[in-house]
PDB file of N, CA, C and O in Angstrom:
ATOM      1  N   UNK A   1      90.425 130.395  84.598  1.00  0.00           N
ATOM      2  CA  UNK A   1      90.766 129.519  83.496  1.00  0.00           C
ATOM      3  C   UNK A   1      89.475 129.247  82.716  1.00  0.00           C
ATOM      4  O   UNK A   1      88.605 128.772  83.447  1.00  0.00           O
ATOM      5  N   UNK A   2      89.127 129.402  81.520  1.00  0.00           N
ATOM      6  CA  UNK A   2      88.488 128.522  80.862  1.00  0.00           C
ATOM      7  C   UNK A   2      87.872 127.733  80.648  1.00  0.00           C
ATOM      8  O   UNK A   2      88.605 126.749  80.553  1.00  0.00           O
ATOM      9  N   UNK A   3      86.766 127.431  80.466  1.00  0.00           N
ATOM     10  CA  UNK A   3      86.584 125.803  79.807  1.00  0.00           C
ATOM     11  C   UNK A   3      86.484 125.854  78.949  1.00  0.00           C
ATOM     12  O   UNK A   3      86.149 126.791  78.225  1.00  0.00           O
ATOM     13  N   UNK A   4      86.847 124.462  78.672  1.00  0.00           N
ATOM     14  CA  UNK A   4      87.150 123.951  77.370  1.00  0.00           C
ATOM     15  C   UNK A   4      86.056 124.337  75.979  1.00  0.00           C
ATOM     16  O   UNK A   4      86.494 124.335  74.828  1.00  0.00           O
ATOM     17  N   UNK A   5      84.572 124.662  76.309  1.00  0.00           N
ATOM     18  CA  UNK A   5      84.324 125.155  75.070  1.00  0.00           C
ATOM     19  C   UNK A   5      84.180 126.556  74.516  1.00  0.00           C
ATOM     20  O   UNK A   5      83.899 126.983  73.396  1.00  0.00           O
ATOM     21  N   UNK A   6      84.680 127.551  76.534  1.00  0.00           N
ATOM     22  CA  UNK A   6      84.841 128.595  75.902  1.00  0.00           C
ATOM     23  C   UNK A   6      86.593 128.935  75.195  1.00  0.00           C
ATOM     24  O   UNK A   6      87.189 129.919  74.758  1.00  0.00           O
ATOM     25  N   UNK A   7      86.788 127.980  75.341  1.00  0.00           N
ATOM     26  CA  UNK A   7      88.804 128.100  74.356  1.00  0.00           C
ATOM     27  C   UNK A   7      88.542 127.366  73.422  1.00  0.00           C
ATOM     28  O   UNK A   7      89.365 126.469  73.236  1.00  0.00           O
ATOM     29  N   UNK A   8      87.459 127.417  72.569  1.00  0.00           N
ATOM     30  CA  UNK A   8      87.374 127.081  71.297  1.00  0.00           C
ATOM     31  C   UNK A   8      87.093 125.503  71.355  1.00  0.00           C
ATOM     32  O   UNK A   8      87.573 124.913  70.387  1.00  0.00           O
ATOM     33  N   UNK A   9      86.532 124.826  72.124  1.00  0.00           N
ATOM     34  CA  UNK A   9      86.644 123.305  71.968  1.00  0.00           C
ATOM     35  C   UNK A   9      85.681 122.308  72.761  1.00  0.00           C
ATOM     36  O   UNK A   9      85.729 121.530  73.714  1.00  0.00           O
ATOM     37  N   UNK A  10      84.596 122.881  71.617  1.00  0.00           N
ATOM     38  CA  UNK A  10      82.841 122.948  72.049  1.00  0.00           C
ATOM     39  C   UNK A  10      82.907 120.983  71.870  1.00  0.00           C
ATOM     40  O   UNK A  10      83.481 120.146  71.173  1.00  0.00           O
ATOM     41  N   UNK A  11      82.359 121.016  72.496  1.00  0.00           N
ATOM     42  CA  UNK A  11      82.254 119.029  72.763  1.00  0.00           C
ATOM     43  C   UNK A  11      83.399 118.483  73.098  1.00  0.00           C
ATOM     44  O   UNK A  11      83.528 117.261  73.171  1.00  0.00           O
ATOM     45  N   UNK A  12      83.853 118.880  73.213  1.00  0.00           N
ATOM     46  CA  UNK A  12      85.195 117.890  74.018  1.00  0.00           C
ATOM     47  C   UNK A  12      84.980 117.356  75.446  1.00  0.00           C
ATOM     48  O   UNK A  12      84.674 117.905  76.504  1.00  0.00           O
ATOM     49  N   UNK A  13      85.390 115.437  74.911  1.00  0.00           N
ATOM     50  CA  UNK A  13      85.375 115.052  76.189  1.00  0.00           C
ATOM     51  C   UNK A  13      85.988 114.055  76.495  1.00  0.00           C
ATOM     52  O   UNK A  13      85.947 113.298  75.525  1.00  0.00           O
ATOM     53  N   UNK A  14      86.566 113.599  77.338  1.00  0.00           N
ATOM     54  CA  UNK A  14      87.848 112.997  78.026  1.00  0.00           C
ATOM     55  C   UNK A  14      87.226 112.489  79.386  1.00  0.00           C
ATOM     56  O   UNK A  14      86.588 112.938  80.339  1.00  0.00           O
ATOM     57  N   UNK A  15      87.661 111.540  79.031  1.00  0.00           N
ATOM     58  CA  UNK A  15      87.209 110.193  80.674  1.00  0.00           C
ATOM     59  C   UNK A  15      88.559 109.294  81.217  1.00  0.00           C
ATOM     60  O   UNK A  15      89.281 108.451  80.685  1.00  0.00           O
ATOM     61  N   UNK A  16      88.524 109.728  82.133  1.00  0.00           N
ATOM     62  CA  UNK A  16      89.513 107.902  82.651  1.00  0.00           C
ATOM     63  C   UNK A  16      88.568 107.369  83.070  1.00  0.00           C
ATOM     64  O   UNK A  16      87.507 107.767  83.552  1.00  0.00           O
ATOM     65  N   UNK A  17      89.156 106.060  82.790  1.00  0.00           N
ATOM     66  CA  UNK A  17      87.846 104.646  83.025  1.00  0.00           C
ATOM     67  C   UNK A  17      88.815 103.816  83.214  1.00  0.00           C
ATOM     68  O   UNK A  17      89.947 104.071  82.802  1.00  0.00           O
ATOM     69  N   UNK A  18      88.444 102.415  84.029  1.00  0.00           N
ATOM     70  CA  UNK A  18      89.025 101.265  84.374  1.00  0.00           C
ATOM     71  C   UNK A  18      88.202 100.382  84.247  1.00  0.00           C
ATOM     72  O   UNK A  18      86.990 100.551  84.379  1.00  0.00           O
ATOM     73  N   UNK A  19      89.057  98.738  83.822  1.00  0.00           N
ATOM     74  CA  UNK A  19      87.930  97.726  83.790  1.00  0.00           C
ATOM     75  C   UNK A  19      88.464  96.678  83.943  1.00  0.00           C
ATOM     76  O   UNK A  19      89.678  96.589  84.127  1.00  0.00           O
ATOM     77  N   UNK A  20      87.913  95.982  83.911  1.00  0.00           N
ATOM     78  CA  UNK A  20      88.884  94.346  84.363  1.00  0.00           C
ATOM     79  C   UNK A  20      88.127  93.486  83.144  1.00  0.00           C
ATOM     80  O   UNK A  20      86.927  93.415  82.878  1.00  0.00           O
ATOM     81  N   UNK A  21      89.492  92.746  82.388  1.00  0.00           N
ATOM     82  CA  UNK A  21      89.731  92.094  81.022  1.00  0.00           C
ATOM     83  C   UNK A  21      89.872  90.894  81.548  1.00  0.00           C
ATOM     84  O   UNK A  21      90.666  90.858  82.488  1.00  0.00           O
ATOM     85  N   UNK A  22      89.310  89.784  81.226  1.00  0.00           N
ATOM     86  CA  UNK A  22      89.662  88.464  81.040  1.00  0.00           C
ATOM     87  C   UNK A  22      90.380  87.885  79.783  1.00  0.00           C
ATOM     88  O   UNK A  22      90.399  88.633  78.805  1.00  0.00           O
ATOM     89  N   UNK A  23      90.851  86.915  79.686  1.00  0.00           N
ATOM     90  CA  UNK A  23      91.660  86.577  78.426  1.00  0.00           C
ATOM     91  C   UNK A  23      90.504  86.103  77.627  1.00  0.00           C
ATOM     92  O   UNK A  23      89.452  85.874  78.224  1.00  0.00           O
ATOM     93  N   UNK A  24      90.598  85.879  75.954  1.00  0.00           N
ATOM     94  CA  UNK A  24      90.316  85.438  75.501  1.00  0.00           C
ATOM     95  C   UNK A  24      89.791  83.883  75.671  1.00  0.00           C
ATOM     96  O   UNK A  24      90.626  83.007  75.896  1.00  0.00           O
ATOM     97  N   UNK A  25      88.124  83.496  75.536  1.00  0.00           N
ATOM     98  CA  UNK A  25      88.123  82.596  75.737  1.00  0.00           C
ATOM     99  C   UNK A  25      87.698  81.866  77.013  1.00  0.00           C
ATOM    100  O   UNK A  25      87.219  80.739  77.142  1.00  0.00           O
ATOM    101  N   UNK A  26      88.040  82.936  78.054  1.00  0.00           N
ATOM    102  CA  UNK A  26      87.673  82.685  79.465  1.00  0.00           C
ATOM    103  C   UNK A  26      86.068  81.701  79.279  1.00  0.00           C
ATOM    104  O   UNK A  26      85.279  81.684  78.335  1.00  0.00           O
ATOM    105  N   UNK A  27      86.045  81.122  80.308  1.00  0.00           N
ATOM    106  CA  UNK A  27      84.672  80.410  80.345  1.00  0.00           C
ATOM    107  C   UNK A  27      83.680  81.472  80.574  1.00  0.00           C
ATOM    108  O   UNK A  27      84.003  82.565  81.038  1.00  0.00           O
ATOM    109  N   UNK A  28      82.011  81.040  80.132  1.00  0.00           N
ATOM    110  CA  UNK A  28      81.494  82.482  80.379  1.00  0.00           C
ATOM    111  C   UNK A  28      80.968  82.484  81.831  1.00  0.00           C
ATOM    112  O   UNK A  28      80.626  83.567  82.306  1.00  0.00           O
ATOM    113  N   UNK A  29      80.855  81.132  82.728  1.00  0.00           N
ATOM    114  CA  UNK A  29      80.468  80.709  83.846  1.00  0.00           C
ATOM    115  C   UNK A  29      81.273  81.733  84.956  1.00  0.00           C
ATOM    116  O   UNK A  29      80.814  82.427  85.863  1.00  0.00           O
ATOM    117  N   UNK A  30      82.839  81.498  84.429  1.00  0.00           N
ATOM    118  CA  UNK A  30      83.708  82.470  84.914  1.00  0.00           C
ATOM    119  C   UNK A  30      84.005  83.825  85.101  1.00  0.00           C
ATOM    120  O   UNK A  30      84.649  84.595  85.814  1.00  0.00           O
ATOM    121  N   UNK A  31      83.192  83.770  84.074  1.00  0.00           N
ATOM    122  CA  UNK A  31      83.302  86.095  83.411  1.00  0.00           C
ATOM    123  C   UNK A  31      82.039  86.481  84.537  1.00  0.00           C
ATOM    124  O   UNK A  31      81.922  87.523  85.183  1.00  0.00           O
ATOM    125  N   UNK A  32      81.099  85.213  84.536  1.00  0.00           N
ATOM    126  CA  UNK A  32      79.911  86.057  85.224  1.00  0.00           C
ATOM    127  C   UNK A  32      79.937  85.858  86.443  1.00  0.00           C
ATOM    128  O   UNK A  32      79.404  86.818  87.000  1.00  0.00           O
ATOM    129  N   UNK A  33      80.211  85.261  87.009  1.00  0.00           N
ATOM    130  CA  UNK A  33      80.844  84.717  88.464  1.00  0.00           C
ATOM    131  C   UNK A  33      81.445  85.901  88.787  1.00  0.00           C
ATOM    132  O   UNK A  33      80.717  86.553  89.536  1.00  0.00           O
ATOM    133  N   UNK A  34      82.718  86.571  88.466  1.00  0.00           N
ATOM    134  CA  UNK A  34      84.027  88.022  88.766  1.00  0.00           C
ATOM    135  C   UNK A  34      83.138  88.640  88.584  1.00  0.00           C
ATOM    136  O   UNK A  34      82.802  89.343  89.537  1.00  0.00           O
ATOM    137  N   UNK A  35      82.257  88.727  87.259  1.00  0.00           N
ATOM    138  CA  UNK A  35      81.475  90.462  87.598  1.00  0.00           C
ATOM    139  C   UNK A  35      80.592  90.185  88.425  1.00  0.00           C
ATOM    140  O   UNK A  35      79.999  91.248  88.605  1.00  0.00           O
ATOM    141  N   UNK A  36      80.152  89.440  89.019  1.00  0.00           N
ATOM    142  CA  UNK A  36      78.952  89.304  89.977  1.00  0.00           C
ATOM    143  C   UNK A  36      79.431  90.015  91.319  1.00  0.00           C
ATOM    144  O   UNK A  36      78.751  90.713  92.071  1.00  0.00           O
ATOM    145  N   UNK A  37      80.698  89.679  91.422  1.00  0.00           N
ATOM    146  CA  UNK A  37      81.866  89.308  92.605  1.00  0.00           C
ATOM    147  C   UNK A  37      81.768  91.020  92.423  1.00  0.00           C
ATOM    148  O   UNK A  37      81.184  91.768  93.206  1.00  0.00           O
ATOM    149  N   UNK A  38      82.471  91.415  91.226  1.00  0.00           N
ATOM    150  CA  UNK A  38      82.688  93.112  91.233  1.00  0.00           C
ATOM    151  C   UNK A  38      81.972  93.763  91.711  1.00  0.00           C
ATOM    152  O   UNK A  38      82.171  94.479  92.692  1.00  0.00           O
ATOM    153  N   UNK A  39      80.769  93.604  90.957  1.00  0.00           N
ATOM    154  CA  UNK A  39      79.540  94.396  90.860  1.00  0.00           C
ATOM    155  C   UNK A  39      79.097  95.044  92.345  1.00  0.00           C
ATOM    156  O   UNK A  39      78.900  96.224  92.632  1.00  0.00           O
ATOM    157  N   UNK A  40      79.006  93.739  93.257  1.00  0.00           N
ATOM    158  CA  UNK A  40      78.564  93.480  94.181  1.00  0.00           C
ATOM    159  C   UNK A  40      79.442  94.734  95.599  1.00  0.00           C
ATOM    160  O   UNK A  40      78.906  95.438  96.455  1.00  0.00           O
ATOM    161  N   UNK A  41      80.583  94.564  95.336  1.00  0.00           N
ATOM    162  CA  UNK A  41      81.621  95.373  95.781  1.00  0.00           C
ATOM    163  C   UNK A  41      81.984  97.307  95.105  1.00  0.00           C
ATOM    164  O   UNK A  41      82.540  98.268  95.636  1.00  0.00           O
ATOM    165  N   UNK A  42      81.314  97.098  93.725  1.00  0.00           N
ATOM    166  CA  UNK A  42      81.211  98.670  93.894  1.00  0.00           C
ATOM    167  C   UNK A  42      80.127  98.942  94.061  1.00  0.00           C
ATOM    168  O   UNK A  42      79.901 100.152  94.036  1.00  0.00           O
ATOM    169  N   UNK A  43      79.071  98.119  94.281  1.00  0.00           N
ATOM    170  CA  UNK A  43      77.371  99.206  95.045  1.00  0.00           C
ATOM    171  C   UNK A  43      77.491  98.838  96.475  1.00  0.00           C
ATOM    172  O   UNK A  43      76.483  98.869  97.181  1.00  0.00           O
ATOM    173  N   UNK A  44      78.649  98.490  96.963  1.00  0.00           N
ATOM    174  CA  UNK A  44      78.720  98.569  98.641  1.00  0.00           C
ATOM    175  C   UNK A  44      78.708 100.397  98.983  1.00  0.00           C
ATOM    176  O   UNK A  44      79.331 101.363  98.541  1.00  0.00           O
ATOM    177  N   UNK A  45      77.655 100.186  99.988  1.00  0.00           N
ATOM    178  CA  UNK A  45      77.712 102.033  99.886  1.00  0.00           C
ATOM    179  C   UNK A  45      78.992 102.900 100.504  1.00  0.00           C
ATOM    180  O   UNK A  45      79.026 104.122 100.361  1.00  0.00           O
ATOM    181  N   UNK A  46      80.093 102.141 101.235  1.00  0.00           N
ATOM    182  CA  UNK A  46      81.300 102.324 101.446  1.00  0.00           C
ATOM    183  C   UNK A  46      82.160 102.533 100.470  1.00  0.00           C
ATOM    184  O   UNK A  46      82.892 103.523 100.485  1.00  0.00           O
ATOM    185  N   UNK A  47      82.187 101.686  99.555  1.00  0.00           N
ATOM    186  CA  UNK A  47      83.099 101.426  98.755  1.00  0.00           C
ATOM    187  C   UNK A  47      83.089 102.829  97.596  1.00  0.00           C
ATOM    188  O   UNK A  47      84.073 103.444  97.186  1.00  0.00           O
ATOM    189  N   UNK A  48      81.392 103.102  97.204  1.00  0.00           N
ATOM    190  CA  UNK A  48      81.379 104.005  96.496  1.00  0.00           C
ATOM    191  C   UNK A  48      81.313 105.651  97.169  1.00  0.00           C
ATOM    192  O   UNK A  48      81.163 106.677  96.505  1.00  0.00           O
ATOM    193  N   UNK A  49      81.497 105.542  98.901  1.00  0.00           N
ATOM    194  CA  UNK A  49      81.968 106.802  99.287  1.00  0.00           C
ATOM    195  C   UNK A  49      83.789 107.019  99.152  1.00  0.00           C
ATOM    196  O   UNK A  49      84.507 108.014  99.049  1.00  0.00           O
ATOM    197  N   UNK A  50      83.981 105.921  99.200  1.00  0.00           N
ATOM    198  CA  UNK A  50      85.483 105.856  99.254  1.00  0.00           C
ATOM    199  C   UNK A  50      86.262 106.308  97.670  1.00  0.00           C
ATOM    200  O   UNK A  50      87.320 106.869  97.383  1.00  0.00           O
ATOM    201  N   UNK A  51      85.063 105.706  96.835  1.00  0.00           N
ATOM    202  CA  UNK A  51      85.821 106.374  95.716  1.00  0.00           C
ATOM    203  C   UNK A  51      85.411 108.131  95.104  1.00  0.00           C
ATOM    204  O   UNK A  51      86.082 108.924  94.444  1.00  0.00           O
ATOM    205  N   UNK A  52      84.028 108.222  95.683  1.00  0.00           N
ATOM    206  CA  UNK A  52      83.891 109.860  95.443  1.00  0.00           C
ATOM    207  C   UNK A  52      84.758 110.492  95.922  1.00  0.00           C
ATOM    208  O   UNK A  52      85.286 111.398  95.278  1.00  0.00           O
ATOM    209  N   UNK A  53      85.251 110.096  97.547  1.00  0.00           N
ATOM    210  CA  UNK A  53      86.226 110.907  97.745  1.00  0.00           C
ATOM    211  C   UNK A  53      87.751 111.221  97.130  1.00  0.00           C
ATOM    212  O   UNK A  53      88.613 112.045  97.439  1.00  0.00           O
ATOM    213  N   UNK A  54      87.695 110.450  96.382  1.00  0.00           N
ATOM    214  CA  UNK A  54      88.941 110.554  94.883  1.00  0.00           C
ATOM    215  C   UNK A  54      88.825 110.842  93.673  1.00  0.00           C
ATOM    216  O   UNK A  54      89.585 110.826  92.704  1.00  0.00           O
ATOM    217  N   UNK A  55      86.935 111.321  93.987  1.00  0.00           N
ATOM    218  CA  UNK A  55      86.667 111.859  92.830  1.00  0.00           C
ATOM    219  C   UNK A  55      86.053 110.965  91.544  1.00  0.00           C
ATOM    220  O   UNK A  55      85.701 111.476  90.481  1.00  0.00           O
ATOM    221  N   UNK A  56      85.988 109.428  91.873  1.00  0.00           N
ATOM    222  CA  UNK A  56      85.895 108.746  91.037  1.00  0.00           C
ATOM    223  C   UNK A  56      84.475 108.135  91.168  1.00  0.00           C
ATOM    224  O   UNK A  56      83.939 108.366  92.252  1.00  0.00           O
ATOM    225  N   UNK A  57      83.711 107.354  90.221  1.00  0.00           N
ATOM    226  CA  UNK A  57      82.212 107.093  90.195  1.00  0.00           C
ATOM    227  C   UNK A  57      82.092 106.087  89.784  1.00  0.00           C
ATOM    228  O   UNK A  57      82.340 105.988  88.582  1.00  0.00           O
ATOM    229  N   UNK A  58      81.599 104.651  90.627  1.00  0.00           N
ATOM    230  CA  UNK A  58      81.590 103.671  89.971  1.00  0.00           C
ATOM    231  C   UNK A  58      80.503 103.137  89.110  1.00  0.00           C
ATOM    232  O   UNK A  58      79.317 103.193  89.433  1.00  0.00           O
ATOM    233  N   UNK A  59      81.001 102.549  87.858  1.00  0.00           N
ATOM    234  CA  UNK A  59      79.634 102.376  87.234  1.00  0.00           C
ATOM    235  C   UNK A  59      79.700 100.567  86.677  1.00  0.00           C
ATOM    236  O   UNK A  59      80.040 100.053  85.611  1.00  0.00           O
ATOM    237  N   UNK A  60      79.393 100.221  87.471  1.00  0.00           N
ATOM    238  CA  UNK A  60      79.637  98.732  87.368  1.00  0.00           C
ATOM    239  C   UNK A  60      78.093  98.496  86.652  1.00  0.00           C
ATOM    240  O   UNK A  60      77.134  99.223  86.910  1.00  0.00           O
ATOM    241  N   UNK A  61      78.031  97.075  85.488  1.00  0.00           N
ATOM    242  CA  UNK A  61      77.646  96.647  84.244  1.00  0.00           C
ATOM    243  C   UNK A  61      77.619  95.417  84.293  1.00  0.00           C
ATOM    244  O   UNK A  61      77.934  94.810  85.317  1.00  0.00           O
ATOM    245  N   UNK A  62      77.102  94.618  82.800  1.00  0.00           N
ATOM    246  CA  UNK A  62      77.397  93.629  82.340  1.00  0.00           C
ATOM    247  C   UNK A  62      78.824  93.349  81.657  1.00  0.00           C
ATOM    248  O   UNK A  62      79.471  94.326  81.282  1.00  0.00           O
ATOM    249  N   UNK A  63      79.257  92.267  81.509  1.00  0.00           N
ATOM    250  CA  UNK A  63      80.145  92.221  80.296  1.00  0.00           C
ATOM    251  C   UNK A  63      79.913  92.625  79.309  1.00  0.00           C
ATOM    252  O   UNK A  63      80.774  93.345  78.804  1.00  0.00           O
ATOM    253  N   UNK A  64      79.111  92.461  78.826  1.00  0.00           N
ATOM    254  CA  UNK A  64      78.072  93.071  77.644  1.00  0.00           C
ATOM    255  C   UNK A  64      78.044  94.360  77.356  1.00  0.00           C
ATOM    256  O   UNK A  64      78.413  94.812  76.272  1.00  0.00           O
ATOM    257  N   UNK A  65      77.535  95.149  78.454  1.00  0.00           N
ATOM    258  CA  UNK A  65      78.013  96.429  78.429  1.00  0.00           C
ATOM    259  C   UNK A  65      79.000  96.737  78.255  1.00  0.00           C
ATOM    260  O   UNK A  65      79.072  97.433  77.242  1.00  0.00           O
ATOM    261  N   UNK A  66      80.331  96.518  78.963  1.00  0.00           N
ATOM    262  CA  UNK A  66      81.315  96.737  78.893  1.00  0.00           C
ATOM    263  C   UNK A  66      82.005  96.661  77.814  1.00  0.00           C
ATOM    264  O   UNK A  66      83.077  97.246  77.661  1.00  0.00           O
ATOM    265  N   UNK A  67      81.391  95.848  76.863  1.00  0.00           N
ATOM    266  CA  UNK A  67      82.216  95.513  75.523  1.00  0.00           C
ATOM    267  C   UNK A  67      81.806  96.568  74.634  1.00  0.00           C
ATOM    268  O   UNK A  67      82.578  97.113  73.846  1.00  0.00           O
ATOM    269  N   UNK A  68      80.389  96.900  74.784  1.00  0.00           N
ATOM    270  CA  UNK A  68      80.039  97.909  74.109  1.00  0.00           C
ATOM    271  C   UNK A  68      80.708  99.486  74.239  1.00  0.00           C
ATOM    272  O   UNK A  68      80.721 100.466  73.494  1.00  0.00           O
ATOM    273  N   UNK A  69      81.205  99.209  75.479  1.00  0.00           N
ATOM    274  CA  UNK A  69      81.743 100.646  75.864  1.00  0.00           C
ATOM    275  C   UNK A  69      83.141 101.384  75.598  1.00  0.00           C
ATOM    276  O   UNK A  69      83.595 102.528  75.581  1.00  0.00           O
ATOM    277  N   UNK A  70      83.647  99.779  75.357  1.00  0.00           N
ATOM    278  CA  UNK A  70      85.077  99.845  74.630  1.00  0.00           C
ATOM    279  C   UNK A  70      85.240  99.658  73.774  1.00  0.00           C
ATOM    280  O   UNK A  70      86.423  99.686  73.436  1.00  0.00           O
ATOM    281  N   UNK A  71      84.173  99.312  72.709  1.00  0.00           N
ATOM    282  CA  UNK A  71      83.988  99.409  71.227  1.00  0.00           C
ATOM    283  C   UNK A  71      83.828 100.851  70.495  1.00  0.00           C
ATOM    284  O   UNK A  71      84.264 101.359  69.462  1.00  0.00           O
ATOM    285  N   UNK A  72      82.861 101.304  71.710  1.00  0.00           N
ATOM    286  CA  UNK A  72      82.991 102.913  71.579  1.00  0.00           C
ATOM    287  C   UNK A  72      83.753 103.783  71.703  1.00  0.00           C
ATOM    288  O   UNK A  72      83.868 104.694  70.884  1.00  0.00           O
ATOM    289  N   UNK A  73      84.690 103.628  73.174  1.00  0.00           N
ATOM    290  CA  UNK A  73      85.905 104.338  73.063  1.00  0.00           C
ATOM    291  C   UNK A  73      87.063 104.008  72.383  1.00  0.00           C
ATOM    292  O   UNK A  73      88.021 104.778  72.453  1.00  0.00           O
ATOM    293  N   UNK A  74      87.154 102.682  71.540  1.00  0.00           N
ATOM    294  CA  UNK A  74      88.152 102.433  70.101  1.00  0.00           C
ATOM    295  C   UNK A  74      87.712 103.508  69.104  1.00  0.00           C
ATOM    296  O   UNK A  74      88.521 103.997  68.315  1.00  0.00           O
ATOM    297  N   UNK A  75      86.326 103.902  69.147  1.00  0.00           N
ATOM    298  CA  UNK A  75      85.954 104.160  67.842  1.00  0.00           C
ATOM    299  C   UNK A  75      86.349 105.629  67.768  1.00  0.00           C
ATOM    300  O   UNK A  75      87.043 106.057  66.846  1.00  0.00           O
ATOM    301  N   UNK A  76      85.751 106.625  69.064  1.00  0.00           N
ATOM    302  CA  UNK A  76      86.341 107.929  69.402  1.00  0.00           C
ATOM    303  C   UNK A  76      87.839 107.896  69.247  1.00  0.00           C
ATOM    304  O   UNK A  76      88.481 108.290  68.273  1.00  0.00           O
ATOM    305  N   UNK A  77      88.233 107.435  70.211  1.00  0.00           N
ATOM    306  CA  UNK A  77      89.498 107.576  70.049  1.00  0.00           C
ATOM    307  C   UNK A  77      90.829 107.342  68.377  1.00  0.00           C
ATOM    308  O   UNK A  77      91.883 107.947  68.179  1.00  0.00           O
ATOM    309  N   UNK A  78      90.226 106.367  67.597  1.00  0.00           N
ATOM    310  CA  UNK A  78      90.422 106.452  66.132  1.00  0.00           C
ATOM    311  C   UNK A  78      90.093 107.352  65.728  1.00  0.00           C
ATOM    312  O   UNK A  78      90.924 107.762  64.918  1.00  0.00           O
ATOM    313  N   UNK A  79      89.117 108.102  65.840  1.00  0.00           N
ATOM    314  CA  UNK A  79      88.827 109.178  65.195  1.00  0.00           C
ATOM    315  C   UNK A  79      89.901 110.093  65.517  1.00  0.00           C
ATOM    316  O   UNK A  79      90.696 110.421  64.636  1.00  0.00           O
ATOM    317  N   UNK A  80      90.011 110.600  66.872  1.00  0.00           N
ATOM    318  CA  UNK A  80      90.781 111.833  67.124  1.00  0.00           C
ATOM    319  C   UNK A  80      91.733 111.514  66.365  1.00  0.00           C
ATOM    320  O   UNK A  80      91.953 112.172  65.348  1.00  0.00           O
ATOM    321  N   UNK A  81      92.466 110.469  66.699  1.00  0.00           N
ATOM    322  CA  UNK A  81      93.868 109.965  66.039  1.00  0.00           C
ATOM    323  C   UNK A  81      94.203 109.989  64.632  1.00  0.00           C
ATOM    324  O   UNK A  81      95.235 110.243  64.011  1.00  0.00           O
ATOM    325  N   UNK A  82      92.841 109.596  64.261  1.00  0.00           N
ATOM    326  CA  UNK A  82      92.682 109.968  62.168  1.00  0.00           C
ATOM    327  C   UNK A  82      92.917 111.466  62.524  1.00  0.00           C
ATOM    328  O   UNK A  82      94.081 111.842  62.660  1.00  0.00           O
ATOM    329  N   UNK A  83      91.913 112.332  62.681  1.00  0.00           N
ATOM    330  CA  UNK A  83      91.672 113.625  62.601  1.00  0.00           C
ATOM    331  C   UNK A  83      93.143 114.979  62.911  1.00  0.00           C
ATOM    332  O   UNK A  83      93.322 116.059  62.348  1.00  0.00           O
ATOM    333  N   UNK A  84      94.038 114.218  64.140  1.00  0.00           N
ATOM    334  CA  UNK A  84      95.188 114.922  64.268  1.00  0.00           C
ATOM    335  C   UNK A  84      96.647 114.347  63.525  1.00  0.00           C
ATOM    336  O   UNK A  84      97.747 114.887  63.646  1.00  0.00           O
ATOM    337  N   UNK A  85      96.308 112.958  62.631  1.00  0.00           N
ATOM    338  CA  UNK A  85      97.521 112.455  62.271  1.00  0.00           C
ATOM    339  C   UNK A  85      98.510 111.843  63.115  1.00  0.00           C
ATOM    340  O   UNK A  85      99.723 111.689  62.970  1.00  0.00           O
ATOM    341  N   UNK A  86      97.674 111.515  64.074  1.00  0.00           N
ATOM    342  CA  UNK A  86      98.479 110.411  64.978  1.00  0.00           C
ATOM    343  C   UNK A  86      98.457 108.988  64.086  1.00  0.00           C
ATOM    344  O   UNK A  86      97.495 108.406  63.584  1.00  0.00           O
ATOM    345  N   UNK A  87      99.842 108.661  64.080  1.00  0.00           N
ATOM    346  CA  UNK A  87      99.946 106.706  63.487  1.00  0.00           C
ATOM    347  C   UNK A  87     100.734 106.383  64.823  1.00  0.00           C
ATOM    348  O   UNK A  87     101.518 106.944  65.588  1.00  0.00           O
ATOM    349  N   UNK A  88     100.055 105.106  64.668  1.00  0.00           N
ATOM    350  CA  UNK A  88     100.575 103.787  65.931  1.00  0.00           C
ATOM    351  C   UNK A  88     102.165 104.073  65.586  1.00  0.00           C
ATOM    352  O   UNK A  88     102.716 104.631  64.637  1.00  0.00           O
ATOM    353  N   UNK A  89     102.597 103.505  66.658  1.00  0.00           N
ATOM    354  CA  UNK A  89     104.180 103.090  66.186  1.00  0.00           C
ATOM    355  C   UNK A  89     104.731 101.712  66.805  1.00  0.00           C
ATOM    356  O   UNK A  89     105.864 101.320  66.527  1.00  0.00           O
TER     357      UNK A  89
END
């Protein structure tokens, strides 16, 4: 099979990612408290053998980061969606 940029589709790239959202507003005492809590639990060196073995890589952050990261993947992802004529419905 292929890859993807020898079938014509030089930079292409595609991630699943997961993250945990607080509501709007949350206290920030609170936001940093859970990611502390997170954080702490995906650099357990168990935790992150447990997820290689599914193939998955944890990359635990700030909130901060995180916002940035989903600002970015709004922005890619608009694009493709401009670019192939995808509209919301």
């Amino acid at each position: 099979m292929p890859t993807l940029d020898e079938a014509g589709l030089p930079g292409f790239e595609s991630t699943l990612w997961f993250g945990i959202f607080a509501p709007a507003r949350t206290q920030d005492a609170l936001v940093s408290k859970i990611n502390r809590d997170i954080v702490e639990v995906l650099r357990a060196r168990s935790n992150q053998r447990e997820l290689l073995k599914q193939g998955a890589e944890a990359a635990p952050g700030t909130p901060q980061e995180f916002g940035v990261f989903v600002k970015s993947e709004i922005l890619k992802w608009r694009k493709v969606m401009n670019s192939a004529g995808i509209k919301p419905q």
